[in-house]
C-alpha positions as CSV (number, residue, x, y, z in Angstrom):
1,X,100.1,102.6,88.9
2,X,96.6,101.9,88.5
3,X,97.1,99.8,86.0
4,X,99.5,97.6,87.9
5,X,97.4,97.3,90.9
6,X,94.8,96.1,89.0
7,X,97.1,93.2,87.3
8,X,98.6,92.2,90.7
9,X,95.3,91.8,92.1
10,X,94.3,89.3,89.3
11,X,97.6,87.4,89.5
12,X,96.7,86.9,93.4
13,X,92.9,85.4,92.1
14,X,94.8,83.0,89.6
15,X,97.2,81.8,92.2
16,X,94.5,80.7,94.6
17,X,92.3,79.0,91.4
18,X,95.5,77.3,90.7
19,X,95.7,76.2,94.2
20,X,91.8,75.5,94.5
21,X,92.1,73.6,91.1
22,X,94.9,70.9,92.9
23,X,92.9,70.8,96.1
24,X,89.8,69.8,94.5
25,X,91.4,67.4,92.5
26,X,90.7,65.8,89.2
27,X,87.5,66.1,87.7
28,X,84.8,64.2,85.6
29,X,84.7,66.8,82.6
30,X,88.1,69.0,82.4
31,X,86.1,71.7,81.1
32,X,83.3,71.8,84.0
33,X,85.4,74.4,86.1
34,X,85.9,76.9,82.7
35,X,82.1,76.7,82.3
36,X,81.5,77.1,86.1
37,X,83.8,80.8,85.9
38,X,82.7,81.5,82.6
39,X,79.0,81.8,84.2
40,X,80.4,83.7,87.1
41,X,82.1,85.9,84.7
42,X,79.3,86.8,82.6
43,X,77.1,87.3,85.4
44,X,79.3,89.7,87.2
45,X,80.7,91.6,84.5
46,X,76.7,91.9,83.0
47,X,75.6,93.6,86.3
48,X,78.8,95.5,86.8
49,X,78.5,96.8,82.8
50,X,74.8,98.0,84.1
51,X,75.8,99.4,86.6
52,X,79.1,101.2,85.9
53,X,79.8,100.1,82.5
54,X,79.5,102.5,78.9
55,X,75.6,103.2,78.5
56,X,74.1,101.3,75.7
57,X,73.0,104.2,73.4
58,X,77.0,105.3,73.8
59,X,78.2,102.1,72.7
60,X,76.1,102.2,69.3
61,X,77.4,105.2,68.7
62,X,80.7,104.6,68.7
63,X,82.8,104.0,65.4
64,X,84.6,101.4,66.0
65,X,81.6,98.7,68.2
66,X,81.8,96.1,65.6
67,X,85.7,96.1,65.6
68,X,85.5,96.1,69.6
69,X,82.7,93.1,69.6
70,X,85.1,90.7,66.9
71,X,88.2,91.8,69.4
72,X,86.6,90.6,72.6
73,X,84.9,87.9,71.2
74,X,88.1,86.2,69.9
75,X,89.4,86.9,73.3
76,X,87.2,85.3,74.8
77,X,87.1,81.7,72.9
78,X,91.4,82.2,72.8
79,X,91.0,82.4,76.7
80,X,87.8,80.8,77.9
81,X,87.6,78.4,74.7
82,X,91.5,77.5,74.2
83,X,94.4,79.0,76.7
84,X,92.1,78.4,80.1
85,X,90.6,75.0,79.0
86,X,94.4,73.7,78.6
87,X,95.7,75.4,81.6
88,X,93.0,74.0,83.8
89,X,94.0,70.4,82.6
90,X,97.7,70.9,82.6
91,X,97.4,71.9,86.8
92,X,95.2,69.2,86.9
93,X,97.9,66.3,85.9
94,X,101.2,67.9,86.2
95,X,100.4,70.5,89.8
96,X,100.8,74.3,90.4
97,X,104.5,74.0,90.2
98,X,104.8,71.9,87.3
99,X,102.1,73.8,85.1
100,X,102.7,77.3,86.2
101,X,106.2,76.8,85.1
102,X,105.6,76.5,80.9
103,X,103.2,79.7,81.6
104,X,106.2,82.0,82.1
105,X,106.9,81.8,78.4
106,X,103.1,84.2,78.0
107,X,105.5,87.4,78.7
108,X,107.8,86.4,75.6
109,X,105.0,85.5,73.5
110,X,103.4,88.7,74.6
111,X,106.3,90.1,73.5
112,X,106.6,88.7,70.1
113,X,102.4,89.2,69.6
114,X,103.1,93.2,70.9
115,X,106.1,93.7,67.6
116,X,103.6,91.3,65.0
117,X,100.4,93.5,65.9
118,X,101.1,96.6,67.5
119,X,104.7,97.4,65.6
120,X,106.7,97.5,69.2
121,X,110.2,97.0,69.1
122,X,112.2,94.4,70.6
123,X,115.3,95.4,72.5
124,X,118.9,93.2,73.3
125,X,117.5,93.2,76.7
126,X,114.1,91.5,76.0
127,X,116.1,89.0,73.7
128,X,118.1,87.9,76.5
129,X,115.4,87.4,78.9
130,X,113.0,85.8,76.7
131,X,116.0,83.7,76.2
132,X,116.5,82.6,79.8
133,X,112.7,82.1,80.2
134,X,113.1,79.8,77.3
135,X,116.4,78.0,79.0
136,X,114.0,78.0,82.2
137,X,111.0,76.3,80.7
138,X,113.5,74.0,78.8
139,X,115.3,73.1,82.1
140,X,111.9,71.9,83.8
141,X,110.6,70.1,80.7
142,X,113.8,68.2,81.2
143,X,113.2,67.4,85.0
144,X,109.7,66.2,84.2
145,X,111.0,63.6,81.8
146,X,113.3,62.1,84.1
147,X,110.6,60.7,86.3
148,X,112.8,57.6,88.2
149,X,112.2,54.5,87.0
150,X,109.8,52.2,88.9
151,X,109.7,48.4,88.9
152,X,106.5,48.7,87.0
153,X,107.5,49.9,83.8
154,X,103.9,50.7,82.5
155,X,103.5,52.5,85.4
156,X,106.8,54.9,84.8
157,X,105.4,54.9,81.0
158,X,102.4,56.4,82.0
159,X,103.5,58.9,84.7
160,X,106.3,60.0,81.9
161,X,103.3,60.6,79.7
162,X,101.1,62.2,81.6
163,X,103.9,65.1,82.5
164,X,104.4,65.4,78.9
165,X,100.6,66.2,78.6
166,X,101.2,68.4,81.2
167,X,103.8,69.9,79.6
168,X,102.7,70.0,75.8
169,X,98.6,71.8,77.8
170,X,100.9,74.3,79.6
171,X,102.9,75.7,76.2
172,X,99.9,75.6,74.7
173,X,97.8,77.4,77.2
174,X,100.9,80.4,77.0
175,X,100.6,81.2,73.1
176,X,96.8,81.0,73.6
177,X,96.9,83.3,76.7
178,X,99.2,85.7,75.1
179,X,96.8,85.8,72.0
180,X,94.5,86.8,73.9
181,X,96.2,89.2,75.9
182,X,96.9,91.1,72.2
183,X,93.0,90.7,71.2
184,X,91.6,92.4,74.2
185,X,93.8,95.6,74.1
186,X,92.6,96.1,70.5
187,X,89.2,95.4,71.7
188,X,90.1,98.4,74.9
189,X,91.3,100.5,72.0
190,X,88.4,100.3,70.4
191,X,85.7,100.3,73.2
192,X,87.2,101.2,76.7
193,X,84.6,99.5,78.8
194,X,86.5,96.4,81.3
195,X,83.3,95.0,82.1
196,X,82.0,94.8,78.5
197,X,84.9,93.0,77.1
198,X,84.5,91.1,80.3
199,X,80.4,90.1,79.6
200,X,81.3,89.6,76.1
201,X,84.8,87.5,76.2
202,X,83.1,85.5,78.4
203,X,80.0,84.7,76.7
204,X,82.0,83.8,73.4
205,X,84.1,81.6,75.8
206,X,80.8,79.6,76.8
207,X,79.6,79.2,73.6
208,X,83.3,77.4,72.4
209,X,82.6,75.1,74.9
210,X,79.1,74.3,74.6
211,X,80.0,74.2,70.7
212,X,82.5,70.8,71.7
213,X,80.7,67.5,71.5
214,X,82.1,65.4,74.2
215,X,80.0,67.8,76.7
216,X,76.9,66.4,75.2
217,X,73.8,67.9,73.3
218,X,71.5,67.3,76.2
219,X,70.3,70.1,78.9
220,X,71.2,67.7,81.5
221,X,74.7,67.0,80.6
222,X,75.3,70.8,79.6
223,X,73.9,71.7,83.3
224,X,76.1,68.9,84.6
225,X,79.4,70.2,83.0
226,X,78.7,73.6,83.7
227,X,78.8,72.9,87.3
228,X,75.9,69.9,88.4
229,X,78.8,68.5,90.2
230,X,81.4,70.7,91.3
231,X,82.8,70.5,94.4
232,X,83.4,73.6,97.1
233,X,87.1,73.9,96.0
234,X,86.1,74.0,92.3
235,X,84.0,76.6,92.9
236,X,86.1,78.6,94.9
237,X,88.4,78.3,91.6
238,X,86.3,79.2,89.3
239,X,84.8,82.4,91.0
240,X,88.9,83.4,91.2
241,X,89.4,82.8,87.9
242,X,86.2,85.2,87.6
243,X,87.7,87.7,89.4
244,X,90.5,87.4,88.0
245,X,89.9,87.7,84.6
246,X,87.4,91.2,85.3
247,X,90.4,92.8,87.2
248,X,93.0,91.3,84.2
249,X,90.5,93.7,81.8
250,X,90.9,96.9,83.9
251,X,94.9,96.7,84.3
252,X,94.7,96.8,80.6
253,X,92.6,99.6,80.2
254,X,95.3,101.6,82.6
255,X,98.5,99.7,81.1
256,X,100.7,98.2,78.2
257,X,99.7,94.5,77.7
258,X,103.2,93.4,78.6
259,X,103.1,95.2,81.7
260,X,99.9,93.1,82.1
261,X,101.4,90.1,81.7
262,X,104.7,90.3,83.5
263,X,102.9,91.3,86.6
264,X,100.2,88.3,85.9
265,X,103.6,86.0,86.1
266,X,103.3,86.4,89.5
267,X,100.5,83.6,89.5
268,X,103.7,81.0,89.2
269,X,105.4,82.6,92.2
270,X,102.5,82.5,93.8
271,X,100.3,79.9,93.5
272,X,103.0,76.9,94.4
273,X,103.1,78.8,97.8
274,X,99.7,78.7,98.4
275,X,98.8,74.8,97.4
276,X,102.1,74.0,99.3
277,X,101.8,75.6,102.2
278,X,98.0,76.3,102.8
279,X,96.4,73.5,101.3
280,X,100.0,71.2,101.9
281,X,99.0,69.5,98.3
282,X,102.1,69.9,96.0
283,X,105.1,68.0,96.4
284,X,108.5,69.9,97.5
285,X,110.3,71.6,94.5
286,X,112.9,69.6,93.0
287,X,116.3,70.9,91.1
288,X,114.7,71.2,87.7
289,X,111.7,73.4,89.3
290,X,114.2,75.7,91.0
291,X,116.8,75.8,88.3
292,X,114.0,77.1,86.0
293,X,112.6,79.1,88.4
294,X,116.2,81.1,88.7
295,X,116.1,81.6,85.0
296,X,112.9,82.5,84.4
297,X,112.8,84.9,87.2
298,X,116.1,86.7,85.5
299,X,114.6,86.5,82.4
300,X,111.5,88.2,83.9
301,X,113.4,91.1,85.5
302,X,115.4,92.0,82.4
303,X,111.7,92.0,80.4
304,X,110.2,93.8,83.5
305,X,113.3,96.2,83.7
306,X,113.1,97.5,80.2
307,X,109.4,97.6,79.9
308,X,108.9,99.7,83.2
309,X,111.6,102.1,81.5
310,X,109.5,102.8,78.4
């Protein structure tokens, strides 16, 4: 259970960025919050891996450190780089609700990354949940397209487009977290320090957005996206997301990554609560929202059912 406590901690850190991330609003550079939690990450996890963390001298003597450095490093640009990057935007213009809903597919593609990589089989159980998370996710892409029409038709254009952004950031954000997900247990496997792969992931994350040119070249725009103008809120996100992310590393050094990511499903649960009613930002859940939520909620018990059975 150690495992699971760990993972239900960090799905209670990535509700409250989710719900910091719609309270602080939109921001200049999409990316400024990743880099903000990507330095919070690295300097935590550094002085926790000092502290705690596999002694240096062990670490070099272990066979498989070069494996272990390639596995974290590629989860770090899959989740800082790629899967956190989109979901940041895709809360920013579609909301808690709206976004958190495409990221309930990361337990099927978890699913489908765990029989590809690891050789785990998939049962007529799983099949039928990944199934309703699919008719779930499907069901709320379908609400988000029927925005009502307004007298201003480029205005209904745009606000149609922009939740199909939302939509197309949070699918993408799913395969990218579940990607992850996969390269970080093989990085465990091979070097079971949390806060390593932590200091590590996190670094490589950094670097993948430094590497992207519309931050700039300068030291004074890289300062400036990192954080120069963050406000309270997007701070507050970015150190959950920190948080997060460290506790996400030791629940899968105790657990299965499925188990990891079922319980980090949560975050969709979750979150909506907590910009709704504590910060009263979102809007009240429509049909679509609760329709999928029903399926995808079935869909995650019949996952969660047979994987706690295992």
């Amino acid at each position: 259970m150690v495992g699971e406590c760990f993972a239900a901690l960090s799905a209670l850190c990535y509700s409250l960025a989710d719900a910091s991330i719609v309270r602080g609003g939109p921001t200049k550079k999409g990316s400024s919050g990743v880099l903000l939690s990507s330095l919070l990450t690295a300097i935590i996890s550094s002085m926790l891996w000092i502290s705690v963390g596999l002694p240096f001298g062990e670490f070099l003597d272990l066979p498989g450190k070069y494996a272990a450095l390639g596995w974290f490093t590629l989860g770090g640009v899959l989740s800082t780089g790629l899967a956190r990057s989109m979901a940041f935007k895709a809360t920013e213009i579609s909301g808690v609700a709206n976004s958190a809903v495409h990221r309930r597919l990361i337990p099927a593609f978890s699913i489908v990354f765990s029989l590809i990589i690891f050789g785990s089989s998939v049962s007529n159980t799983e099949i039928l949940g990944i199934t309703l998370i699919v008719f779930g996710v499907y069901s709320s892409a379908i609400g988000l397209a029927k925005t009502p029409a307004l007298e201003d038709r480029d205005r209904t254009f745009g606000i149609r487009q922009s939740a199909n952004r939302g939509i197309m950031f949070g699918l993408f954000a799913s395969v990218f977290y579940a990607g992850a997900y996969s390269a970080r247990k093989l990085g465990m496997e091979a070097c079971p320090d949390p806060a390593f792969g932590a200091f590590v992931g996190s670094l490589s994350g950094m670097i993948w957005c430094y590497a992207q040119r519309r931050l700039g070249t300068s030291t004074g725009e890289m300062t400036e996206a990192t954080g120069g103008g963050a406000s309270r809120w997007q701070f507050l996100a970015a150190a959950c997301v920190s948080l997060g992310q460290l506790l996400q590393f030791f629940a899968l050094r105790h657990t299965d990554m499925v188990i990891v990511a079922l319980i980090g499903s949560l975050e969709m649960l979750v979150g909506p609560l907590l910009s709704s009613i504590v910060f009263r930002q979102e809007r009240s859940f429509g049909k679509g929202n609760i329709l999928a939520g029903l399926l995808s909620l079935a869909g995650l018990a019949l996952i969660a059912a047979r994987a706690l059975t295992d």
